[in-house]
N, C-alpha and C positions, 0 to 999 in steps of 0.2 A: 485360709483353706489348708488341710493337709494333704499332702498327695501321695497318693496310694500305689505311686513307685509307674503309673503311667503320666505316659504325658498327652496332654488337651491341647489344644488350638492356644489356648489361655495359655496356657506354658512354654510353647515355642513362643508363642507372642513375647513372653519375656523374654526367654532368650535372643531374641534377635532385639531388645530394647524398643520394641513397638508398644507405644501406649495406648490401652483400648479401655473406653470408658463400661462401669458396669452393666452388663444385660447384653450388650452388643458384642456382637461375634468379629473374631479377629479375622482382618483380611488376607489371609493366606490359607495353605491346604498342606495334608502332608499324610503318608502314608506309613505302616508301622508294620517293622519284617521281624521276625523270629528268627533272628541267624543261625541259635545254636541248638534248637527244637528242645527246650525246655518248658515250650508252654506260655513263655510270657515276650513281649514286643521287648528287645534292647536296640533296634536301629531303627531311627524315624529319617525318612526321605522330604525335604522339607522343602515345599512352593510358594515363594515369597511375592509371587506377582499376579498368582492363579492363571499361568500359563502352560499348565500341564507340567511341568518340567522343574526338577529340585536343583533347587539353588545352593543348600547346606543341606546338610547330614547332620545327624545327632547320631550319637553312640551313646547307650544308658548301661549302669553299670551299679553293680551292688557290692559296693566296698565295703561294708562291716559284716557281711556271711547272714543277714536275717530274711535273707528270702525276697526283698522287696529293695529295686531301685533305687538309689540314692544318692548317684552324678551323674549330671548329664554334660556330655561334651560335644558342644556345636563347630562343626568344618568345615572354611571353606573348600572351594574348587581345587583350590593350588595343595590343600592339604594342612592348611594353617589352622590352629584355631582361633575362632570368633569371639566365645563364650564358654563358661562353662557354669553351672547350677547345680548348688549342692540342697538336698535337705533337712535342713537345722532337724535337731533331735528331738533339742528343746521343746520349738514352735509349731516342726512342721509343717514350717513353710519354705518353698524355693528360694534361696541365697543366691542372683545373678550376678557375676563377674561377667564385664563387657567388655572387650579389648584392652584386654591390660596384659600383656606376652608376660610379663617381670613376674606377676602374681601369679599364673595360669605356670609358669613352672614351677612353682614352690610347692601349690595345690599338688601340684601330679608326683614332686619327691616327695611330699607328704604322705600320698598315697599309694608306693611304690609302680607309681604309672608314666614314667619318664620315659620308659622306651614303648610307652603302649603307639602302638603303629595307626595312622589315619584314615580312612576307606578309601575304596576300590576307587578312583576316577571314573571307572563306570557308572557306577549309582547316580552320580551328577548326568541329569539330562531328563528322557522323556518319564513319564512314571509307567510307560508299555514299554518301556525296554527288555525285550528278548531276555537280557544278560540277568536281570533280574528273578523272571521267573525259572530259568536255568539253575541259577543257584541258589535260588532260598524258595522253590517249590512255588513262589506267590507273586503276585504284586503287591501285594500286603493288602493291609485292610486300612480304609480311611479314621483317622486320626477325628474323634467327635470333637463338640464344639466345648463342649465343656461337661467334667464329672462332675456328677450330680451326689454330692454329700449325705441328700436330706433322705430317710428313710422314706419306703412307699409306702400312699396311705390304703390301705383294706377299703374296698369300693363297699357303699351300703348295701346291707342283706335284710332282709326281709320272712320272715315265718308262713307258709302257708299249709292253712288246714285241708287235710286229703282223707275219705272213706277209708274204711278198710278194705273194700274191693280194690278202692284205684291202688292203694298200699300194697297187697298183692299184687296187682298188677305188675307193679313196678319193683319185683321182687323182694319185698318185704316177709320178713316173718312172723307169726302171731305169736307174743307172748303170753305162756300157760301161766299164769298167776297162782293157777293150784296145786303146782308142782313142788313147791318148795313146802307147802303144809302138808301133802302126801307122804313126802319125805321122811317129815321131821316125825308125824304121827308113826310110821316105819320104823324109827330108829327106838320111840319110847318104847313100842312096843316088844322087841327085843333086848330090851335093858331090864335084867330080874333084880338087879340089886346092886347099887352106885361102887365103884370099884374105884380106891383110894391108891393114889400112887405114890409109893416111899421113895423119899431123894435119896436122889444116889452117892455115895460119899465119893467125893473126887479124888483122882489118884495123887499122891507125891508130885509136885512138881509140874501141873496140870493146872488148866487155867477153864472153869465153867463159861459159860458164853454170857452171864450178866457180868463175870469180873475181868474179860479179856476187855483191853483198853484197845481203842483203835489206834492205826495208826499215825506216826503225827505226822506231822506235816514239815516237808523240808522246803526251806528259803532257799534260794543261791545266794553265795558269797561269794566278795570279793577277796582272793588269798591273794595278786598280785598287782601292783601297776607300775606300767613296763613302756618307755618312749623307743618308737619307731623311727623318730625322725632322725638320729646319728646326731641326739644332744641339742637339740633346737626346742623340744619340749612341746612341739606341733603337732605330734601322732600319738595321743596317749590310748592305751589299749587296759582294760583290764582282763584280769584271767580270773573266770569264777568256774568257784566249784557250786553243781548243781546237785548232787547227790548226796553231801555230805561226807564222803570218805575222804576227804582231804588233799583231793587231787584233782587239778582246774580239767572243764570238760571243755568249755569253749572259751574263746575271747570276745569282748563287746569293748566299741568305740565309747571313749569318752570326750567329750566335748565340753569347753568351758566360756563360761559367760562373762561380759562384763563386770558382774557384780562379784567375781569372785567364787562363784556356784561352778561346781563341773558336774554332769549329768551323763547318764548312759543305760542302756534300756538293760542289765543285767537281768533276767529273770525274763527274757521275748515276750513278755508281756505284748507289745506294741505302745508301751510306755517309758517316756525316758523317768530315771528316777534321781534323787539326789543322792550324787552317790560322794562327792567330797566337798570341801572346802577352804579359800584361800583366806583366814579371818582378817591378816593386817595386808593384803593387799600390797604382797613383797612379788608377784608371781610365783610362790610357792605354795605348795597341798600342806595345809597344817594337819586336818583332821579329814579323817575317813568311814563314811557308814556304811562298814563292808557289806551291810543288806540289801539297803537303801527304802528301809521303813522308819526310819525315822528313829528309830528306840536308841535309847543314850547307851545301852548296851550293847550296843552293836557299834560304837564309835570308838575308835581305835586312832592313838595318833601316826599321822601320815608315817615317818622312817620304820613303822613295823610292816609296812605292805608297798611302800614304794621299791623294787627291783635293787638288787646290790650295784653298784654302779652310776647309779641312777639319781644320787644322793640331793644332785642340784634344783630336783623334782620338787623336794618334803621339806621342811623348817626339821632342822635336828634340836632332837633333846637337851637344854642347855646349854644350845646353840645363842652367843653374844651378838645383837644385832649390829654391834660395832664392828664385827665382821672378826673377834677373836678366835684364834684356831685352838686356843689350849683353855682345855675344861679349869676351869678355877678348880674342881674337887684334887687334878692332877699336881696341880701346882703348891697346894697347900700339904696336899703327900709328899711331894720332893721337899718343902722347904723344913719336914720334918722328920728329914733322914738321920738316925741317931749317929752320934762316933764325929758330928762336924762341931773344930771348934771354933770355926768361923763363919762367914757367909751368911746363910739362914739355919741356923741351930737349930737343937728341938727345943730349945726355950724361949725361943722367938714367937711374939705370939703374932702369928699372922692371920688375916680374916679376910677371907676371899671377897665377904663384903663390901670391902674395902679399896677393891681394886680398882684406881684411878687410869680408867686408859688415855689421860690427856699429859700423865707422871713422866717425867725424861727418865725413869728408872727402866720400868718394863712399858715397852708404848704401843699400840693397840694394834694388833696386825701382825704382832712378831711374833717368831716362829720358835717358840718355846720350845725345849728338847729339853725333859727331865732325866733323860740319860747323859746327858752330857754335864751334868753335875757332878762334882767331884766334893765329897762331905771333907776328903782331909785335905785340901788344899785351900791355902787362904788367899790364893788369886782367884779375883772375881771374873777372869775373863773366862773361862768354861760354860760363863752364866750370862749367853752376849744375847740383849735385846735385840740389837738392830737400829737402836735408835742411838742420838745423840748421847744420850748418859747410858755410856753402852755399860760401866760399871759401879755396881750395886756399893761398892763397898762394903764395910764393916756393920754388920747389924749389930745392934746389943742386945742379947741375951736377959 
């Protein structure tokens, strides 16, 4: 089932971890306020023993900015939370976390909701409480048993034939049939001789109405993706530009899957799309379909649109999965610095292909500094691996 950002009896049902078989209605009741007169229910008053009286509160809440609910967070009396319900983008279906304090805060820094404050102590009690209709105009409105998905169907109709009196009757009017051959015989009859119309030459610079193209059609892109969570890599947001001019108009949540797939509804469709993916399943965004139409033209890899800073996000470009920080292209530049007549010469033929990261010469992880080579000096220690055979010695030429 999707949910369409309210919540059903069904749904608190889950949040309070009450299993209710299909077709049958869950045993509780719960009433739904409009706190911030927007139009739509964000606090449900929630009666878990159908004795008038709320036992937990729910607060709903639209963290990604698309109009439409997408956590809910269940409290109890004392102010704790019970649960919380996110839903997936993906599937569209509610995600229940059920007493787990440990994860219920990471959710909420994930979400910049850690210091979000817990309801009133009031709301807990009768569902006629005074306090209620004082501040939120209502007692709310009861909470249905469940959202009905399925389109309505059109009740069967039937044709039936009627006079022309009853048709007047019923305010009908008669169509003149001869009106339109009256017309047309009016119009012959005033026409002495067929009058040819010369086209018009179009101005310089002027586009006739058969050659003007329509206009096209703009996608949204993805121009940025950008982690909220302070390097944890648990809030990733993209910024898309919707217009075209090159500059992000909103952000959309991305969210990622097991398989390696991150999704996010770019384009408010009310569909999530493919918007990247992690191919070798390192935690990293290799490639990005800043559309997310699928078109290989539109697939850019990850370090062109991951955020500066951000780096630990994307697989970089000739990036060594040995975990090397120095581009072989760099190292083969320094070991062909002219003017040395020792070390690595420019007659040295070195082949970055070549590069053994298991070698006691340069050993895998070391923190290579091409600046710190010195062409005329023929101590090798300027050129320190890190590793045990810190020095290279004499190459030959």
């Amino acid at each position: 089932m999707q949910y369409p950002g309210d919540l059903d009896l069904q749904s608190l049902a889950e949040l309070n971890n009450i299993e209710v078989a299909e077709g049958e209605v869950p045993p509780l009741s719960g009433r739904a306020l409009d706190s911030d007169g927007d139009g739509r229910p964000d606090l449900y008053l929630v009666d878990l023993d159908l004795d008038g009286e709320a036992e937990a509160v729910v607060k709903a809440l639209d963290t990604d900015g698309d109009g439409s609910n997408d956590t809910f967070i269940q409290y109890k009396e004392d102010g704790s939370i019970q649960s919380i319900g996110r839903v997936d983008q993906a599937t569209g279906e509610l995600q229940v976390v059920y007493e787990e304090p440990s994860v219920f805060e990471e959710i909420l820094d994930s979400l910049g909701l850690i210091d979000l404050p817990s309801p009133e102590e009031a709301l807990f009690g009768s569902f006629e409480n005074p306090y209620v209709l004082e501040t939120y105009g209502s007692y709310g409105e009861e909470v249905p048993d469940f959202f009905s998905m399925e389109p309505e169907s059109v009740e069967d109709f039937s044709l039936t034939e009627v006079s022309l009196d009853q048709a007047e009757a019923m305010g009908a009017a008669e169509l003149d049939l001869e009106q339109p051959a009256a017309a047309e015989t009016e119009a012959e009859s005033s026409t002495t001789e067929p009058v040819t119309a010369e086209p018009t030459a179009a101005e310089p610079g002027t586009e006739t109405a058969e050659t003007a193209e329509a206009p096209t059609e703009v996608i949204p892109k993805i121009t940025e993706i950008e982690d909220r969570s302070g390097g944890a890599g648990s809030s990733l947001w993209a910024k898309v530009d919707a217009d075209a001019d090159g500059i992000a108009d909103y952000d959309s949540r991305i969210e990622k899957t097991s398989t390696g797939t991150y999704y996010g509804d770019i384009n408010k469709d009310g569909y999530s799309e493919n918007v990247a993916t992690d191919l070798d399943m390192d935690g990293r965004i290799d490639t990005v379909d800043t559309t997310g139409q699928g078109s290989s033209a539109d697939v850019v890899d990850a370090s062109q649109v991951v955020e500066p800073g951000s780096s630990y996000l994307a697989d970089q470009p000739g990036e060594s999965d040995a975990g090397v920080s120095a581009d072989a292209g760099d190292i083969a530049d320094a070991g062909s610095d002219t003017g040395a007549d020792e070390g690595i010469g420019t007659g040295s033929d070195y082949d970055a292909g070549s590069y053994d990261s298991g070698a006691d010469g340069i050993a895998s992880g070391s923190d290579y500094d091409a600046g710190s080579y010195d062409s005329g000096s023929s101590d090798s220690g300027g050129y320190d691996s890190g590793s045990s055979g810190g020095s290279s010695g004499d190459a030959e030429t």
